[in-house]
C-alpha positions in Angstrom: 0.0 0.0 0.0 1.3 3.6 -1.0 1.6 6.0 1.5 0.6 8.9 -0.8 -2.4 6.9 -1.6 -3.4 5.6 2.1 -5.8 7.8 4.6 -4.7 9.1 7.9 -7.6 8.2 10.3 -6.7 8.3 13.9 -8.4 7.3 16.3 -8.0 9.7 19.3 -6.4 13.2 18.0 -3.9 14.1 20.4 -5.4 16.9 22.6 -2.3 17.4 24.9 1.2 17.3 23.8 4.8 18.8 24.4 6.6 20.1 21.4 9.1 17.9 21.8 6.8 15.0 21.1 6.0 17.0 18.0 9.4 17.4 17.2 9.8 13.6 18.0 7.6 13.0 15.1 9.1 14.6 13.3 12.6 12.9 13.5 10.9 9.8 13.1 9.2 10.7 9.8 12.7 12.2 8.9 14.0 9.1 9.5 11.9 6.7 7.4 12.7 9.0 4.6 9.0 11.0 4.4 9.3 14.1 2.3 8.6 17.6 4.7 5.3 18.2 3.0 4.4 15.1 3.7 5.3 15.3 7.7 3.3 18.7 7.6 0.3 17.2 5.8 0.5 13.8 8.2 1.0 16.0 11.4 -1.8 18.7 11.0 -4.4 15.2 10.4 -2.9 14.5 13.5 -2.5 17.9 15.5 -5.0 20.0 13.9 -5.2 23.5 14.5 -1.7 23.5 17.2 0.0 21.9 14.6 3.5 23.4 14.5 3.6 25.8 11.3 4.6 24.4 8.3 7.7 26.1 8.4 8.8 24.6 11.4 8.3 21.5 10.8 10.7 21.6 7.6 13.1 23.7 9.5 13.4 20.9 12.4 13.0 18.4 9.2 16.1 20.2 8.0 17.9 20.4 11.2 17.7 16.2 11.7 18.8 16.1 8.3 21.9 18.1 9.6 22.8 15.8 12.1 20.8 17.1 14.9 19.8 14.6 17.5 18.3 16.4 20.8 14.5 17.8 19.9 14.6 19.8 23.3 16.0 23.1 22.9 19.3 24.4 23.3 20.0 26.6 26.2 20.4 30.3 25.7 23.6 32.0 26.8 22.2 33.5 30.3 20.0 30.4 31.2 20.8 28.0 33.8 20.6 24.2 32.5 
C-alpha cells in the first residue's frame, strides 16, 4: 500500500502534547525517509489547528537532516541548564 495513496484516520487526535513530542515525530518521519510536505500534511491530520507551522516543521526536518539529535532546545547563553 502507498503512503501517498493511504488515509490518515486516527483514532483519538492528540489533545495534549509537548513540542518535543512534536518534534519527535518529526525525527521519526525524517527518519523513514518521508518528504517535509508530507510530515506537515500527516501532522496537522494528526494535530490539527496547534499543529506546528509548516515552516517549522521543515526547519526541524532540516535540522535532523543536519545531524541534529536532541528535539529539546538548546540553552540560551544567560539560562541555567
Amino acid at each position: 500500500m502507498s503512503l501517498r495513496n493511504s488515509s490518515y484516520n486516527m483514532v483519538a487526535p492528540l489533545s495534549t502534547y509537548t513540542m518535543e513530542e512534536e518534534r519527535s515525530v518529526i525525527r521519526f518521519l525524517w527518519s523513514e525517509g518521508v518528504k517535509h510536505s508530507e510530515m506537515y500534511r500527516r501532522m496537522k491530520v494528526q494535530y490539527g489547528d496547534s499543529c506546528l507551522r509548516q515552516g517549522r516543521v521543515y526547519e526541524w526536518a532540516e535540522r535532523f537532516q543536519n545531524g541534529r539529535q536532541k528535539v529539546s532546545d538548546e540553552n540560551r547563553s544567560g539560562e541555567s541548564s
